[in-house]
C-alpha positions in Angstrom: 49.1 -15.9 -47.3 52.2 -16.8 -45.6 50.4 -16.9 -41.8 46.8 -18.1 -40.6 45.5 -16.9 -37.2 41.8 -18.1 -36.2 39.6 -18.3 -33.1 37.0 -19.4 -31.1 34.5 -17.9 -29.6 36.1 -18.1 -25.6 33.1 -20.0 -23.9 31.6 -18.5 -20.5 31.9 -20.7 -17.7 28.5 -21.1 -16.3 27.8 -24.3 -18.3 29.8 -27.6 -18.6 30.6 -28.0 -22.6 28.1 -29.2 -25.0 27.2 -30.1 -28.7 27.5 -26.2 -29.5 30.7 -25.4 -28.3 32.5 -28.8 -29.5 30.3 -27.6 -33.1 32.8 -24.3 -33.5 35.4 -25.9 -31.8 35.7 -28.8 -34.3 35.5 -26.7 -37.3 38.1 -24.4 -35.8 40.4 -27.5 -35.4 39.7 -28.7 -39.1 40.5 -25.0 -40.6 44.1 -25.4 -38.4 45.2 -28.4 -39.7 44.2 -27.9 -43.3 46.3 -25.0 -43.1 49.1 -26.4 -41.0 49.3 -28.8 -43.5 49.6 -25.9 -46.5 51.8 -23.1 -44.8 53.8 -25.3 -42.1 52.4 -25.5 -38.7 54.9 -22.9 -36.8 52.8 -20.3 -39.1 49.3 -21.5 -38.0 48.0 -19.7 -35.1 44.5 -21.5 -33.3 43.3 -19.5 -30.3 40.7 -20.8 -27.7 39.7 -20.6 -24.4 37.4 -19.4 -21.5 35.5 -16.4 -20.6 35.9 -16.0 -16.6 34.5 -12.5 -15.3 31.3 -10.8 -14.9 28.4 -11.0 -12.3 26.9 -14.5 -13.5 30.2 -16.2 -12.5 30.1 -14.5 -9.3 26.6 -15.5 -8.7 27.4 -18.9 -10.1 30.4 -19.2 -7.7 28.3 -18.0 -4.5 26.0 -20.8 -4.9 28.4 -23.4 -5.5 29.9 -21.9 -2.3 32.8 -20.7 -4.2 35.0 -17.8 -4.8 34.9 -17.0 -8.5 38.5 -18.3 -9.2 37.9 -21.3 -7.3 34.5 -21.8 -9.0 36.4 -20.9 -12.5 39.5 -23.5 -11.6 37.0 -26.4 -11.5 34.8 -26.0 -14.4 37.8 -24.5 -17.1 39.6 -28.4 -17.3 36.4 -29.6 -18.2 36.4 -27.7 -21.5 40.6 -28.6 -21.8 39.2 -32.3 -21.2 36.1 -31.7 -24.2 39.1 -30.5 -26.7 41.5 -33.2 -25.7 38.7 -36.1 -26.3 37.7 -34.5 -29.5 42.0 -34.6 -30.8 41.4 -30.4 -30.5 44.7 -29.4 -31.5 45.0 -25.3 -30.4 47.8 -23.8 -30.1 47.0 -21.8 -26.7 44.1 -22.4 -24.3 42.9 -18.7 -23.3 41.7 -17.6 -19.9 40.8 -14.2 -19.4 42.0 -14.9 -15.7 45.5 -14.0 -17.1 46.8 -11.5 -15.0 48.3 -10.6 -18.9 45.4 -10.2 -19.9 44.5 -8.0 -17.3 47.3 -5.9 -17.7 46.9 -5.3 -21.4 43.3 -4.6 -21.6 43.6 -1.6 -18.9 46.5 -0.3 -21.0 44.5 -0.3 -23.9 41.0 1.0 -22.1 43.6 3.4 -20.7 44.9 4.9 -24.2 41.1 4.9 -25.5 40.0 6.7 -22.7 43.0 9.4 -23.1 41.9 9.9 -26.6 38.5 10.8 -25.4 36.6 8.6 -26.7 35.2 7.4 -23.2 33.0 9.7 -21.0 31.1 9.1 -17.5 27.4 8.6 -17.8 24.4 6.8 -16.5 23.0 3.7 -17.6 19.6 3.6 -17.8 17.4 0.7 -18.9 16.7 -3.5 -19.1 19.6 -5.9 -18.6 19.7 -9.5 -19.2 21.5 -11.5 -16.5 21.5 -14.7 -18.6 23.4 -12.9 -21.5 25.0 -10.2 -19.1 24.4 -7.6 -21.8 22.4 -4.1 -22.3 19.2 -4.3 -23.9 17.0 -1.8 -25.9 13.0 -2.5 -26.2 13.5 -3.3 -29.6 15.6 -6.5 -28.3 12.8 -8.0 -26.9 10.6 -10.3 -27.5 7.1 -10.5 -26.3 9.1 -8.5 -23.2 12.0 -11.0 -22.8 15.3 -11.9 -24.1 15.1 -13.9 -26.8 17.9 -16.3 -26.0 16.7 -16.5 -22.4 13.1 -16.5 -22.3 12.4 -17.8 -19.1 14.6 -14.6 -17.3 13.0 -11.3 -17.2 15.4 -8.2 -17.8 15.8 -6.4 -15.0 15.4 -2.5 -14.8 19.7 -0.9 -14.2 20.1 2.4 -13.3 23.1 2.8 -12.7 27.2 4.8 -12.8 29.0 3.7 -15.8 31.4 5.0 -18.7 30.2 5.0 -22.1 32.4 4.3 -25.2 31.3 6.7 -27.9 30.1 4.0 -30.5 28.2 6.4 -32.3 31.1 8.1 -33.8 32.0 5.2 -35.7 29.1 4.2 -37.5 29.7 6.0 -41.0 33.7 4.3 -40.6 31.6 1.1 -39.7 29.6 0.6 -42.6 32.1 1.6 -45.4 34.5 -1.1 -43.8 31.4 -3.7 -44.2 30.6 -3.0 -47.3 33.8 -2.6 -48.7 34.9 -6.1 -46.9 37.9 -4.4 -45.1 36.1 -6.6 -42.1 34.3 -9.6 -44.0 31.4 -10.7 -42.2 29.6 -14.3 -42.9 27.6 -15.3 -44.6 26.6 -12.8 -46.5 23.3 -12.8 -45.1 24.5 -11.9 -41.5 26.9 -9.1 -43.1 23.2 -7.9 -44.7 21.7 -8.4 -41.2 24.8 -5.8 -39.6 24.7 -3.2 -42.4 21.0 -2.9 -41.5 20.8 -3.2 -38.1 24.0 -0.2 -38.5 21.4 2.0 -41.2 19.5 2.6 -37.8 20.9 4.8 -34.9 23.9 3.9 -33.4 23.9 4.5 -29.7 26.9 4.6 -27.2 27.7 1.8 -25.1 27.8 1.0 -21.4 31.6 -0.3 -21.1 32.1 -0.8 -17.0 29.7 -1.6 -14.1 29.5 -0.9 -11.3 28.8 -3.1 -8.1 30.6 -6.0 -9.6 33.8 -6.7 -8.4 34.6 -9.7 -9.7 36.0 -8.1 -13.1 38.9 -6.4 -14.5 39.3 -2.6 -12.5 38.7 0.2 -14.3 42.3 1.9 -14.4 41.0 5.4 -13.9 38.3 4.3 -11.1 38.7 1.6 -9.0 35.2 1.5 -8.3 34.2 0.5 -11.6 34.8 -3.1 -13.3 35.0 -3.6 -17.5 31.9 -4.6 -18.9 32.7 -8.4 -19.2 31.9 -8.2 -22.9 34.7 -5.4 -23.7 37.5 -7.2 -21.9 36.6 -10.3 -23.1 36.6 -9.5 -27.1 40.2 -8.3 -26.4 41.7 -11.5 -25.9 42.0 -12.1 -29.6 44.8 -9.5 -29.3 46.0 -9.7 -26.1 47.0 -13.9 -26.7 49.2 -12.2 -29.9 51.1 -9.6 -27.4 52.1 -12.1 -24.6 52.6 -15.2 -26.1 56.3 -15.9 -27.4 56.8 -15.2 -31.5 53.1 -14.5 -32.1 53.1 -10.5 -32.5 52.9 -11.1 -36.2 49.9 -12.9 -36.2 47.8 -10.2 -35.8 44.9 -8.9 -37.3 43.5 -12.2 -37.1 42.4 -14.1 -40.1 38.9 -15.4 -38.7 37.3 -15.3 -35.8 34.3 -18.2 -35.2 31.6 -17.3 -33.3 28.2 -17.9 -32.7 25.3 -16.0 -33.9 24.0 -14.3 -31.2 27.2 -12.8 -30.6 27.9 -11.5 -34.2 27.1 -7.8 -33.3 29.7 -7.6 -30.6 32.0 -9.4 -32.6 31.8 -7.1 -36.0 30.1 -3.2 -34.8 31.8 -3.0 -30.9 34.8 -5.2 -31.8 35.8 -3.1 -34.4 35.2 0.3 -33.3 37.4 -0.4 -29.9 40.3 -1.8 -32.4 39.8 1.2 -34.1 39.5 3.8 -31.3 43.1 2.0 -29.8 44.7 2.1 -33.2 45.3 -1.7 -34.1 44.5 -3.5 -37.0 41.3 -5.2 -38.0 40.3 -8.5 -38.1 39.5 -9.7 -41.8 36.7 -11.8 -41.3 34.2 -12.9 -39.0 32.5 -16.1 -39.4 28.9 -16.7 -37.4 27.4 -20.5 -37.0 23.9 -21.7 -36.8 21.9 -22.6 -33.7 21.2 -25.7 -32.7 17.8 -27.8 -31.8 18.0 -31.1 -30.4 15.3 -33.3 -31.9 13.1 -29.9 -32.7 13.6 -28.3 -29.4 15.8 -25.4 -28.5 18.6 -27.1 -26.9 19.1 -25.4 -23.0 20.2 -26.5 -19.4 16.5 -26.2 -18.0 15.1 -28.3 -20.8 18.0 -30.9 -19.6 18.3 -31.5 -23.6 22.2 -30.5 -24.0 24.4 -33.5 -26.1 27.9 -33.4 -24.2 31.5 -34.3 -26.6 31.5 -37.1 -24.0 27.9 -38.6 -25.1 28.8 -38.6 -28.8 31.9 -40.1 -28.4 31.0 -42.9 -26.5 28.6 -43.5 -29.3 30.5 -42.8 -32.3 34.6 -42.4 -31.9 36.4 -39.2 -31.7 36.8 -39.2 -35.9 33.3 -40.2 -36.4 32.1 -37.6 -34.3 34.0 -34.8 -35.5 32.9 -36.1 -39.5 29.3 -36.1 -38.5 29.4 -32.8 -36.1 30.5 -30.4 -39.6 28.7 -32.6 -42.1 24.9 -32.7 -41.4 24.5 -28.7 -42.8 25.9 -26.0 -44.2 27.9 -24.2 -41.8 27.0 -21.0 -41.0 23.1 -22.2 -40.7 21.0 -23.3 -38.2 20.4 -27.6 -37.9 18.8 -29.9 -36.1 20.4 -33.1 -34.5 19.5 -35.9 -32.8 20.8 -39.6 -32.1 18.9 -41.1 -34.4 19.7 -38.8 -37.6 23.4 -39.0 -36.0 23.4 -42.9 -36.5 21.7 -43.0 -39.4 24.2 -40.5 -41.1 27.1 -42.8 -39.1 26.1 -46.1 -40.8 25.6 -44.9 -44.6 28.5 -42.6 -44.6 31.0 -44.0 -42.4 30.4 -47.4 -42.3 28.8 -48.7 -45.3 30.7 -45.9 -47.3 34.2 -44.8 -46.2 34.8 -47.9 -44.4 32.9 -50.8 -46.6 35.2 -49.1 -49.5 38.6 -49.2 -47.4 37.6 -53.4 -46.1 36.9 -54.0 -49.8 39.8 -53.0 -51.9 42.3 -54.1 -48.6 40.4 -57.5 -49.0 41.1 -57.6 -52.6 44.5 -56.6 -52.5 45.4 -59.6 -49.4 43.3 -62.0 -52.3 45.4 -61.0 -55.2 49.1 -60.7 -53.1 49.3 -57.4 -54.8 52.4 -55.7 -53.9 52.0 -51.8 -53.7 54.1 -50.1 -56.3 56.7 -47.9 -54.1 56.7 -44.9 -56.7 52.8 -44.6 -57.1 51.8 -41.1 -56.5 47.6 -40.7 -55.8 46.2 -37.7 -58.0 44.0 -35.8 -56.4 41.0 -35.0 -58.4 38.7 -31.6 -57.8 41.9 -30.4 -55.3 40.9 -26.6 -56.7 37.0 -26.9 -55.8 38.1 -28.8 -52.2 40.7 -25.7 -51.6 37.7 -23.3 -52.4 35.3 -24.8 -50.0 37.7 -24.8 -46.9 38.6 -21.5 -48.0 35.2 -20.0 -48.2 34.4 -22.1 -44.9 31.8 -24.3 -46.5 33.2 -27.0 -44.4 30.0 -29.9 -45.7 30.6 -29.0 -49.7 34.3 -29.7 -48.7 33.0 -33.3 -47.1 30.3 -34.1 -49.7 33.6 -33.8 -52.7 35.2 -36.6 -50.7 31.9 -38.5 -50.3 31.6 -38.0 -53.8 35.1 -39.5 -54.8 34.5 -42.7 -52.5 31.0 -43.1 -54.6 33.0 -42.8 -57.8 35.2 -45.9 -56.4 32.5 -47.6 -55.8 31.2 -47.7 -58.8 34.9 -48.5 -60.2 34.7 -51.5 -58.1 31.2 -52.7 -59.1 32.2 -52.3 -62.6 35.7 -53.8 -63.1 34.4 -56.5 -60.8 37.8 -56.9 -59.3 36.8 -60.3 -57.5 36.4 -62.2 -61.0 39.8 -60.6 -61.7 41.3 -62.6 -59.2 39.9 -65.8 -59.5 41.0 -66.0 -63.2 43.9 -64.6 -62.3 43.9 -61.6 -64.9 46.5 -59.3 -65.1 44.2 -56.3 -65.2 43.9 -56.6 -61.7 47.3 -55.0 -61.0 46.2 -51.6 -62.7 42.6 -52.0 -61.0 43.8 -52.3 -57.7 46.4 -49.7 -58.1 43.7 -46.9 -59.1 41.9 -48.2 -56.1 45.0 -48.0 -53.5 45.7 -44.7 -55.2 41.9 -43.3 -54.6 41.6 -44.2 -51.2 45.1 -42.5 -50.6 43.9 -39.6 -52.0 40.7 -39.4 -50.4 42.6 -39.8 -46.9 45.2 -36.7 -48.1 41.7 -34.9 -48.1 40.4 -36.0 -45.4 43.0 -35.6 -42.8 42.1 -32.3 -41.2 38.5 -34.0 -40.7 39.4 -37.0 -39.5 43.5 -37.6 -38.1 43.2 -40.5 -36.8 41.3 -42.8 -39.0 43.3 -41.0 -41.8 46.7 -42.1 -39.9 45.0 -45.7 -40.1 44.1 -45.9 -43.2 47.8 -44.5 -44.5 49.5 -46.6 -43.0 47.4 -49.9 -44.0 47.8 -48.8 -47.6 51.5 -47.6 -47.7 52.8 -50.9 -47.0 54.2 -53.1 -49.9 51.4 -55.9 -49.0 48.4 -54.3 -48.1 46.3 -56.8 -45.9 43.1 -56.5 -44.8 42.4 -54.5 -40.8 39.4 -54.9 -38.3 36.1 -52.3 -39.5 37.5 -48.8 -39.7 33.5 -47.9 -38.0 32.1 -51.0 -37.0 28.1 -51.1 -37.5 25.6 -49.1 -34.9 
């Protein structure tokens, strides 16, 4: 692997961020700088943004008495100022606003439609506003959306061209089950294959009545499905963007759940039907509750970046946002589990361990030995878990390195060392300098800043001892 190119999902604007999007985002950023840090950042690619078109923004706009742009100008620097409190570190902030965006995707709608693979038909059926997607009866449950419960679908007959999606199925499932596309988990590739095993209808790919939308380059009248256009920016970022041509097919993109069958069966068979590559793997997260309950902006239950922040720090936050459960499940969070998980792991454990061996050091006047080199222990089975995106197994190895320090420290009993003045304490404090350098190596794409800190304390010749790394709460 010589390049790494991943993304976000690109977040619709009808909603200020929250705990959800800074969840992906945050795990994005972590996957970036662990491999900036192992292939040289000019050959790390980290693509996110926002999702601007379609009839909800337009509605959304008109009762904030906006135009859409306007509306979409205010409420996009709110996610740049989420990702900039929570030391985000993308490469390009996407808008599919881009009048180069715009440009490529009717090329490439363009091309697909000269190959005929698109046809004019009539739409049909239910439509969910909330989602701004097609549904089918099977969909629904008890006769609603099931991620917007309190909307009812609304009955859509209606003009539209149809992508033939069915023509790809047999194509789709060999490249699933072959891993051409990788989709996880594994239980979510199981949940696509079947879902595929079924029939495989065409899909609606413009509307019409809804102006606020990419044109349809052989109709005017028409606008791109918001969903179609959208999914293209993954490869549209690669085409206008200086030097990043050779980042595509991208290496994963992050998404939510919900979103995993446009992002593996449509995705797919448009890159197909324009002739470009594939993406290699597609990575859904969990859903979130909030103390139990479905987290939503009627229930008024929605944790901002801002909130957690304020509570915890920007590296505390980020530790505890990809830590609580595997990733790729659903999980539960609340302030209460948050703090609790703050002061055993952060403050009683990472940071008690750094005050305590700094403390000794000052005591003893060790001086740091210039040519010590930390060994990283279980570097493979770390590598494996960022690799394989188990982003908590990949935390627990360095919780599990600062409890073996611990225990170091409450066997050697360092602080008898010193007071009889034994020179055992230079190799004791040395294995301890060298752990808690090797435990920040690993650490840094979790948590830069306190890494930085705790690097540069420990680096100098006469290591002294530094106010609490994660004071109490």
């Amino acid at each position: 692997m010589n390049k790494f190119y991943l993304t976000t999902p690109i977040f619709y604007i009808n909603d200020v961020p929250h705990i959800g999007h800074a969840y992906v985002t945050v795990a994005a950023d972590i996957l970036a700088r662990y491999y900036k840090e192992k292939l040289g950042e000019e050959n790390v690619f980290f693509l996110t943004g926002t999702d601007e078109h379609g009839a909800k923004i337009a509605e959304a706009a008109k009762d904030a008495g906006k135009n859409p742009k306007e509306f979409a100008d205010d409420i996009v620097p709110k996610f740049e100022e989420a990702w900039k409190l929570l030391n985000i570190d993308y490469s390009h902030f996407f808008r599919t606003t881009d009048p180069r965006h715009e440009k490529k995707v009717s090329e490439i709608l363009q091309k697909i439609y000269n190959k005929g693979l698109i046809y004019e038909g009539v739409y049909e059926g239910l439509y969910c506003v909330g989602c701004e997607k097609f549904l089918a009866e099977s969909d629904l449950v008890e006769e609603k959306c099931p991620l917007h419960p309190n909307l009812t679908p609304v009955h859509q007959k209606e003009k539209n061209y149809f992508f033939k999606l069915s023509e790809f199925k047999k194509d789709l499932i060999g490249w699933f089950e072959k891993g051409t596309v990788e989709i996880l988990p594994k239980s979510k590739k199981s949940e696509i294959l079947g879902k595929l095993r079924d029939e495989l209808k065409d899909i609606a790919i413009s509307r019409e009545g809804v102006s606020w939308g990419i044109p349809i380059p052989w109709d005017g009248k028409q606008t791109i499905y918001v969903w179609v256009e959208a999914l293209f920016n993954y490869y549209t970022a690669t085409q206008f963007l200086e030097n990043k041509k050779d980042f595509w097919p991208a290496d994963v993109h992050l998404i939510g759940k919900d979103i995993l069958w446009f992002h593996t069966v449509i995705w797919v068979a448009l890159l197909k039907a324009a002739d470009l590559e594939l993406p290699k793997s597609v990575f859904a997260t969990g859903f979130f509750t909030i103390n139990g309950a479905k987290m939503s902006k009627s229930a008024g239950n929605s944790i901002s970046p801002k909130e957690l922040v304020d509570k915890f720090g920007v590296d505390a936050t980020r530790f505890l946002l990809v830590s609580r459960f595997p990733f790729g499940q659903d999980g539960d969070f609340s302030f209460e589990k948050l703090t609790e998980a703050y002061n055993a792991e952060l403050a009683n454990g990472l940071g008690n361990l750094v005050s305590r061996v700094a403390k000794l050091c000052e005591s003893a006047d060790f001086t740091q030995n210039s040519d010590s080199d930390s060994h990283v222990e279980n570097k493979e089975e770390y590598d494996s878990a960022i690799n394989d995106f188990r982003l908590e197994d990949a935390a627990s190895i360095v919780w599990g390195r600062i409890g073996e320090l611990d225990r170091f420290v409450d066997s050697e009993k360092p602080w008898e060392l010193v007071k009889r003045r034994d020179p055992k304490i230079k190799s004791v404090l040395a294995h301890l300098v060298d752990g808690i350098l090797e435990i920040s190596g690993i650490l840094r794409p979790f948590m830069p800043e306190t890494t930085e800190r705790i690097e540069k304390q420990f680096s100098e010749a006469k290591i002294k001892s530094a106010p609490p790394l994660f004071p109490r709460i």
